[in-house]
N, C-alpha and C positions, 0 to 999 in steps of 0.2 A: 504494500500500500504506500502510498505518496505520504512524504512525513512533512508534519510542521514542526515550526517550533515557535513556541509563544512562554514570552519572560514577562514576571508579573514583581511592579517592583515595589519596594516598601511601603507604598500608602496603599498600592494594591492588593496587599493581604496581613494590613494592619491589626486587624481581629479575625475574630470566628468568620462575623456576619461577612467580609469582606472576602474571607478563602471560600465561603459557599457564592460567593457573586461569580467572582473568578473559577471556580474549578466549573460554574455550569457555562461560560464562554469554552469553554476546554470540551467540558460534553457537545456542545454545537457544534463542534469540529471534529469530533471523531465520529457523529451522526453522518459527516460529510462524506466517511470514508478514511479519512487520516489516521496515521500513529501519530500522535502527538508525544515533544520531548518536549516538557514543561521547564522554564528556569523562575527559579524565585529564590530573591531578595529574605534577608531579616524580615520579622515584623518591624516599621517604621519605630523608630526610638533605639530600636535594640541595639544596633552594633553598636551607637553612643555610649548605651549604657554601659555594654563588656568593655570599651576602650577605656570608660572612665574607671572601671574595678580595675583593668590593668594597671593604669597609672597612679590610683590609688593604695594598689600593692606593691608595687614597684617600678618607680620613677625610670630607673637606669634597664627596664625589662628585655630578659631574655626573648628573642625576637620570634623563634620558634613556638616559645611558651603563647607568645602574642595571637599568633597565626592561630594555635590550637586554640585559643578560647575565643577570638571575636567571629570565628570561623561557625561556630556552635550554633548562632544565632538563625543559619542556613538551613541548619537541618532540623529544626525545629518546625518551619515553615515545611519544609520539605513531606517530611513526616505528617503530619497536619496534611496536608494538602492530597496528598495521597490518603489516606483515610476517609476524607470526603468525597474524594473520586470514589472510592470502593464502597460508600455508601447508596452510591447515586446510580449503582451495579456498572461501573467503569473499571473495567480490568486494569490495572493503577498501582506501581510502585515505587519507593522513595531507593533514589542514590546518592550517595554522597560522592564528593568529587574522587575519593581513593581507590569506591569500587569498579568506576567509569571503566577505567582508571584515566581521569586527566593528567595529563603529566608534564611539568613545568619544570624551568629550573630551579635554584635554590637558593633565588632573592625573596627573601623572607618578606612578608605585608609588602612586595610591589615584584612578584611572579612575572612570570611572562611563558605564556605558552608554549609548550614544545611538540603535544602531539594528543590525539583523542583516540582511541582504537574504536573501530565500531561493532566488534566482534560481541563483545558481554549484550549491551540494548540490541540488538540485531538478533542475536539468541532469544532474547525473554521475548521482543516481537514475534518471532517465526512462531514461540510456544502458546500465543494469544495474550502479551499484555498491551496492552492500547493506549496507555502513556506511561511516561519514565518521567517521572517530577526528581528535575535535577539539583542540587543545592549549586546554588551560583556562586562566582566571587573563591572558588578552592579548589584546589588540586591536591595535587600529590609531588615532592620531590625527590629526583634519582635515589637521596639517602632515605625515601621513605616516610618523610615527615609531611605534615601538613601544611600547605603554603595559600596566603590567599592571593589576589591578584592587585590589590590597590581598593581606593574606594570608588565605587561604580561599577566596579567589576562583573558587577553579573551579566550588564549590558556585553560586557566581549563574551565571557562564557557563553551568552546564547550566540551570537554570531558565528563562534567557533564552534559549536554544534553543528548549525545549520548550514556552516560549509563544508566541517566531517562527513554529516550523513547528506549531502547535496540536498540539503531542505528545499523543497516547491518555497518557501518563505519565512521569514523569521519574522511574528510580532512582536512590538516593546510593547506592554500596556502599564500606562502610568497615569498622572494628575490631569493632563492636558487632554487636549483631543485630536494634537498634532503640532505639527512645527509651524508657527506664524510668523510674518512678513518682521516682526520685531516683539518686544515683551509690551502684551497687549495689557497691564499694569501701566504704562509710558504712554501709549498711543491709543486709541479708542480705536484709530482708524485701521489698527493689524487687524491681518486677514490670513487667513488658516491656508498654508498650500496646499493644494493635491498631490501636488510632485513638487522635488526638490533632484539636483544631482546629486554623486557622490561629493563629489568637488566642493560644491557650495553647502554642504552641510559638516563636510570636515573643516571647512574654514570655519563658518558660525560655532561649529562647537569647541574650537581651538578660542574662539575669541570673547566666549563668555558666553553663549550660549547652553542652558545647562539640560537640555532635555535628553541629547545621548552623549555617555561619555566619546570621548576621543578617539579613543585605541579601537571601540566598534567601530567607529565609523572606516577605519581604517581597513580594516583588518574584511567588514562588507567589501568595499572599493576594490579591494586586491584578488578577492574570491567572487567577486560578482553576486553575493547577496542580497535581496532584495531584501528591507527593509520594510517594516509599516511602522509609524508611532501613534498609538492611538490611546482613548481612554477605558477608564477597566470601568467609570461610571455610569457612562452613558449608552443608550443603546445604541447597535451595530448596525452596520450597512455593508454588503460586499466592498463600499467606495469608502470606507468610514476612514480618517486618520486623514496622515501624508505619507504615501511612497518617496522612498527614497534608493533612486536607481541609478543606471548609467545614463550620463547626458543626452546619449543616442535614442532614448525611448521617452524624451520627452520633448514634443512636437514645437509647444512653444512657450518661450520663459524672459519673462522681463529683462531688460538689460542689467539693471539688479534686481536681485531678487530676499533681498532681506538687509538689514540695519541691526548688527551686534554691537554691545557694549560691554567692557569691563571695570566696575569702580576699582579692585584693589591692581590698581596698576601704580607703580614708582618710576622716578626720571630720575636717573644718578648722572651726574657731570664731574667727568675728571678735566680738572682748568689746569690749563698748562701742561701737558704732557710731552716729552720731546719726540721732535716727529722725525722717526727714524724707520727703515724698514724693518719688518716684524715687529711695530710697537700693538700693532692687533692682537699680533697671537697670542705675546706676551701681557697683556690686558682678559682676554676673553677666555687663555686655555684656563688661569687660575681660577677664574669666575665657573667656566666650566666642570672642571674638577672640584670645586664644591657646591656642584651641584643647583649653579643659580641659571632660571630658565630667562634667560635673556630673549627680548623681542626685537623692538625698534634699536638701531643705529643709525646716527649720523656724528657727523665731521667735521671739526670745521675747517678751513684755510688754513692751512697753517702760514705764520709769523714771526720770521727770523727762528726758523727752529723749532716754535712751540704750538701745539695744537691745542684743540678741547675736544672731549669726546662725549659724548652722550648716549646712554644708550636705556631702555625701560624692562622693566621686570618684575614680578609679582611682588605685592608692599612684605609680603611675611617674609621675602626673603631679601630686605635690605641688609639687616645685620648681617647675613650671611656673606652677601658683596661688600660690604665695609671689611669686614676682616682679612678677606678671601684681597681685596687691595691692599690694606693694610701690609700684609703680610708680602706682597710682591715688590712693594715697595721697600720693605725694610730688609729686604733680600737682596734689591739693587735691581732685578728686571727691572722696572717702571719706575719714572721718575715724574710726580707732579705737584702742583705745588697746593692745592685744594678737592677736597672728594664733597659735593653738595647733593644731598638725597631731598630729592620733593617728593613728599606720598602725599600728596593734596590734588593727581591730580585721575582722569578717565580717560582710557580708550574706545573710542566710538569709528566703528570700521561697516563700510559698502561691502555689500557681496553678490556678485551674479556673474555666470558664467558669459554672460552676454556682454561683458568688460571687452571680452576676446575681437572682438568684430565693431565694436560701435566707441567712436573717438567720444572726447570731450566730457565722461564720466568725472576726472578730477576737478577738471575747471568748473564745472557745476555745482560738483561737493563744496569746493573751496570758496566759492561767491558766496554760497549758501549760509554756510557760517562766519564768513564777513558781515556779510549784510545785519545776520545776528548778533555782531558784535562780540564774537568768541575769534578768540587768537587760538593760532594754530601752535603747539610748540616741536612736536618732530611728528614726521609723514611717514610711513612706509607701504612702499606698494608688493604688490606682485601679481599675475596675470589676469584675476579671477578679484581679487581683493586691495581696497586702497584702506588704510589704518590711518587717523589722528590720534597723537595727544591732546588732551583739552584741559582747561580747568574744571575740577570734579562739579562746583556748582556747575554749570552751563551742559553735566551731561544730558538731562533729561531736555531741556532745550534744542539741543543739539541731533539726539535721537528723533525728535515727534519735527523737526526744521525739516532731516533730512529724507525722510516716509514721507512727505508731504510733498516735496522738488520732487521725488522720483515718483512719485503717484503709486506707491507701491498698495494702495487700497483697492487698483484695479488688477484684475485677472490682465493675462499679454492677451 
């Protein structure tokens, strides 16, 4: 039988009443003819709570220990959830990530996939089970232990299902009822897409977008996964959500096609740096190697020798790049004469693969927020996507300015 795979995530099987909403969306699809491989999420609140007894136990925690217990929250849901299927006379059982066996490397709380075998679900299938309600967010490592995948994680574990067992489709069902034009909290005027590509939805979810984590979206793109994001509250419709596919299968799409923003964004400027070649690498590999996710770069002129560099990156990890310079400095790579961090301020970034083909996208952005009296302070493009820095007051300004220039309240 053709498999689905449908992942229900923590507000979607918050309680009881919630895992009986949910597992009967699951019986409508095996009515259909489907095996379905279920993925779910903690009950909402829970992994918080297991991280907060972690750290309550111990601050400096064995990382392994970690993995084993916020992991827990998985199989609870799992178990649950399987119980109700085999209420509802759904032939229905719970796997945890080790019996899959998923199996990952041995980056403790931030895994990375290595491989799904389909052999074990493929067996219980051919014997008459009709869904595998998977625990999301864990695997298994070479040495055996438990590992989870980062936070969001369930969204990749079902993707990587659904491209193991070549799923007909993989649904997220979550709060929303789909991916919209910008966060319709901001803009009354957002509008729900039908379709989205790969492309412009791994941008929007890199740039603050928070309805699917990152690494799915990726990891769909590369395996050609279809995708649906829909709600686990509202009733269905064969059309119900947004597809999110290859660009080639969507006929016609705004020139942008969506308005993300990020509040916790920081602008560090090194003033005065001597400008020498490899003063980059010597700047970015330390930043690198401790692990700070740098976005935006610019540059300026350099004068008589000395340059400024600027570049932005998430606020929680400013101490991280103060030290991570500090230390390159006081080492002698880098020599500058001030390091100035602004966390006061928002990234507000265009997105539509229709960038590709159609001129004059920046200079439109850029009028836009002149006219509104917002300074721009560093730009970064790329072929699909154009990023500002702004001042954080002027983000929501700034978002509902530019959904309004680009009209994105109308279908193309």
């Amino acid at each position: 039988m053709p498999i689905l795979v449908m992942k229900f995530g923590g507000t979607s099987v918050a309680n009881i009443d919630r895992i009986r909403r949910a597992a009967k969306r699951v019986g409508v699809e095996v009515a259909k003819g489907y095996d379905v491989i279920v993925i779910v999420s903690a009950m909402s609140g829970k992994t918080n709570e297991l991280v907060g007894w972690v750290n309550e136990t111990s601050p400096m925690y064995d990382a392994r220990e970690y993995d084993a217990i916020v992991s827990s929250g998985e199989n609870v849901t799992a178990g649950l959830m399987a119980l109700t299927l085999q209420e509802m006379d759904v032939p229905a059982r719970s796997w945890q990530g080790w019996q899959v066996p998923l199996k990952t490397n041995s980056a403790h709380s931030a895994a990375r996939i290595e491989e799904i075998p389909t052999d074990n679900l493929n067996a219980k299938f051919g014997e008459g089970m009709r869904v595998a309600v998977v625990a999301g967010f864990q695997g298994i490592s070479p040495e055996g232990r438990i590992t989870t995948l980062g936070r969001g994680g369930s969204d990749t574990t079902a993707v990587a299902f659904a491209a193991a067992f070549e799923a007909e489709r993989c649904d997220i069902y979550t709060d929303v009822d789909g991916v919209y034009t910008t966060d319709p909290r901001i803009s009354p005027k957002a509008r729900k897409l039908d379709k989205i590509a790969f492309e412009e939805m791994l941008e929007l979810a890199s740039l603050g977008a928070k309805v699917l984590q990152t690494r799915s979206v990726e990891l769909a793109m590369r395996y050609n996964v279809k995708l649906r994001v829909l709600s686990s509250f509202e009733e269905q419709s064969d059309d119900a959500g947004t597809l999110v596919c290859a660009e080639e299968e969507i006929v016609e799409s705004n020139v942008v096609n969506g308005i993300a923003y990020s509040r916790d964004e920081a602008k560090m400027t090194l003033v005065s740096v001597a400008d020498r070649p490899g003063i980059a690498a010597a700047i970015f590999g330390p930043l690198s190697d401790a692990g700070v996710n740098v976005d935006m770069i610019i540059q300026n002129i350099a004068e008589e020798g000395r340059t400024d560099m600027t570049f932005s990156c998430p606020t929680d990890q400013v101490t991280r790049a103060e030290k991570a310079l500090e230390a390159a400095k006081a080492s002698g790579e880098i020599n500058y004469h001030d390091l100035i961090a602004d966390t006061d301020v928002a990234k507000v970034s265009a997105v539509g693969i229709g960038m590709r083909s159609q001129s004059g996208v920046a200079a439109k952005m850029f009028k836009t927020l002149s006219d509104e009296g917002v300074n721009i302070k560093v730009i970064a493009t790329s072929e699909i996507k154009i990023s500002v820095l702004i001042d954080r007051k002027y983000m929501e300004l700034a978002v509902q300015a530019l959904h309004d220039v680009f009209e994105l309240e109308k279908a193309a």
